[in-house]
N, C-alpha and C positions, 0 to 999 in steps of 0.2 A: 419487298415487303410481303406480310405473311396476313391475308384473310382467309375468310370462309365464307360456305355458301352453302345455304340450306335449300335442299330442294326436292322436290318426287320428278320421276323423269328424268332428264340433261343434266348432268352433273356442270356443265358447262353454259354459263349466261352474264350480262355485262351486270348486271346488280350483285355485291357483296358487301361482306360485314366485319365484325369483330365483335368475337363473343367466345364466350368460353362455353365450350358444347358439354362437356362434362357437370356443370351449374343448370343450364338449360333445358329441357323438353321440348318435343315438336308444338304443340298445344301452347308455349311461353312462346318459342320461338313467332308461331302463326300472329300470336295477338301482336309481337313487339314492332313485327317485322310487315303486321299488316298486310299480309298474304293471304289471297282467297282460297288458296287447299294448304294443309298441314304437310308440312315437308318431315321424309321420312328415310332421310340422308344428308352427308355433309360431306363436304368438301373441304380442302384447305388450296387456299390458292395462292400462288407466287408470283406478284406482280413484280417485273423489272423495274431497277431505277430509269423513269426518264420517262414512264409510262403514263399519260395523262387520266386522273381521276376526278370528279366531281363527287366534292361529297354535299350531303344534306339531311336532313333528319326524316325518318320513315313516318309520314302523316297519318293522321287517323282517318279511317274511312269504315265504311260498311263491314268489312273483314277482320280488322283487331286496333286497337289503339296506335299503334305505332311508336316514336319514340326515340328509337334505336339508329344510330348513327350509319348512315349506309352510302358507301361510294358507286358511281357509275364506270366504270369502265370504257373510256372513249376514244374513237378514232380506228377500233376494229368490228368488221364486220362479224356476226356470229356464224361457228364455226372457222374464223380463222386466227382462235385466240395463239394456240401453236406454234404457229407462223411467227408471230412479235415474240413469244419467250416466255408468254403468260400459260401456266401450267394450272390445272384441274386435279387433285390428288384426293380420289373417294377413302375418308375417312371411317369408314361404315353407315348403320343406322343410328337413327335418332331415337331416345327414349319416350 
């Protein structure tokens, strides 16, 4: 299965989405995804069949509305996404 991940820093972390980055901006992104710094990079990420996710919807807090449907990625340690199959592919910057 095919997300993304917007992020400044690690292109690699267990929070991901689905969103069409081409529609999107960092500043959309920040508010939907409720992120406290503006990410200014994406990802696309290839999650293996079999791979355990939690999904839930991205809550409103202090940093942006939230909203946005966003899965956890569970059962690997960070840094050892590689390892299971789960692939990080830098898509460039964000508008």
């Amino acid at each position: 299965m095919k997300f993304y991940r917007a992020y400044s820093g690690d292109p690699e972390g267990k929070w991901i989405v689905d969103f069409n980055a081409s529609e999107m901006n960092a500043k959309e992104l920040k508010n939907i995804i409720a992120l406290k710094n503006e990410p200014d990079m994406v990802a696309e990420v290839t999650v293996p069949a079999g791979k355990k996710l939690r999904m839930s919807i991205a809550g409103k807090n202090e940093f942006g509305d939230g909203g946005i449907l966003q899965c956890e990625i569970l059962h690997i340690a960070d840094g050892k996404y590689g390892e299971s199959g789960i692939t990080f592919k830098n898509l460039g910057g964000l508008k």
